[in-house]
N, C-alpha and C positions, 0 to 999 in steps of 0.2 A: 504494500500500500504506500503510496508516494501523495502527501499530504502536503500541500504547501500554502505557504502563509503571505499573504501584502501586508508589507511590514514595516511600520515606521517606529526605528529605535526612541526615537522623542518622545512616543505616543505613549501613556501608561497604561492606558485596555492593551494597546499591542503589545508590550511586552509584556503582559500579566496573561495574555492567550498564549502568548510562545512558551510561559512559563508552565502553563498549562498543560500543556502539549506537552512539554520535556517529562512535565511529572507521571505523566502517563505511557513512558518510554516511546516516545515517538520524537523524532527527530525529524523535523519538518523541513522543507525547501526554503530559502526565506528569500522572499525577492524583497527589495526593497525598492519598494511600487515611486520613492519619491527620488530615487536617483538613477531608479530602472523602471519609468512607467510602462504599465499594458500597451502593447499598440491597441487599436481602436476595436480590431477585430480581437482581438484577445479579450476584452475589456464587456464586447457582446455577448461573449462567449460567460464570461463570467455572471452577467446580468440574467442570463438565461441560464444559469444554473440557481442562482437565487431567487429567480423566479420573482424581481421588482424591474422597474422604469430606473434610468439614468437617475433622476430626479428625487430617487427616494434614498440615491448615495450622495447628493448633495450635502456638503459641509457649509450649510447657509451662513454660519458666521463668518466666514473667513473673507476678507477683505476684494482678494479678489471677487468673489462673488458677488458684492453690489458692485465693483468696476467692468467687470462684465456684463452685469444686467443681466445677471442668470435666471430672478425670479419671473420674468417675461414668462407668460406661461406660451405666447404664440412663437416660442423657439422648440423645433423639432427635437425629436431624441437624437437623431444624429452633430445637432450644433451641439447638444447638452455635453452627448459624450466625447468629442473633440473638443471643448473647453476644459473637461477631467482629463484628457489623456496631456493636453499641451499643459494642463496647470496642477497637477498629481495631487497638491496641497487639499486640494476640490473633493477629495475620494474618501468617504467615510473609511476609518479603519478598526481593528484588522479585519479582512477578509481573509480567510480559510478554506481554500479547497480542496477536496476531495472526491478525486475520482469525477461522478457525473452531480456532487452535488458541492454546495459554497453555503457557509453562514459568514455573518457580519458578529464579528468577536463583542456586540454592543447589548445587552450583557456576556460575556465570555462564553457562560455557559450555555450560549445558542449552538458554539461550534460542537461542545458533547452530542448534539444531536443527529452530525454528520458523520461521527468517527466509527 
């Protein structure tokens, strides 16, 4: 089983999911989605394993996002998620995948339900 994690060391959900994961002897893939973003297609790929819209990984706080005018709701999923891939900061974390299925580490213990 090849488990991997979008990872931002800063984050303290992400590193308290990867700590998760170790404690569970799993040794996850750890991309580090803010200096190694999804491409776009990748990024689809993950949206369709969690089974949400672009929009519901929004990190509304974050500064870019009112410079961008993210909340526009007449902007496509496609502009959404080339705004996350060109601006990573934008991407709820951690995300956790596994296999054909992904949680969002938001509480942690979403990811126990893909393992």
């Amino acid at each position: 089983m090849t488990v991997t994690i979008l990872h931002n060391p800063r984050c303290s959900k992400s590193r308290a999911t990867l700590n998760m994961l170790r404690e569970k002897n799993i040794e996850p893939k750890i991309i580090d989605y803010i200096e190694t973003p999804p491409t776009a297609e990748e990024f689809k790929e993950i949206l369709l394993k969690l089974d949400v819209g672009p929009r519901d990984l929004l990190r509304k706080g974050e500064k870019i996002y009112k410079q961008l005018e993210l909340a526009d709701t007449a902007l496509s999923d496609t502009a959404l998620i080339t705004a996350m891939v060109g601006n990573p900061i934008l991407i709820e974390r951690p995300i956790v995948v596994n296999g054909d299925k992904a949680a969002v580490g938001r509480p942690l213990e979403n990811v126990l339900e893909i393992l």
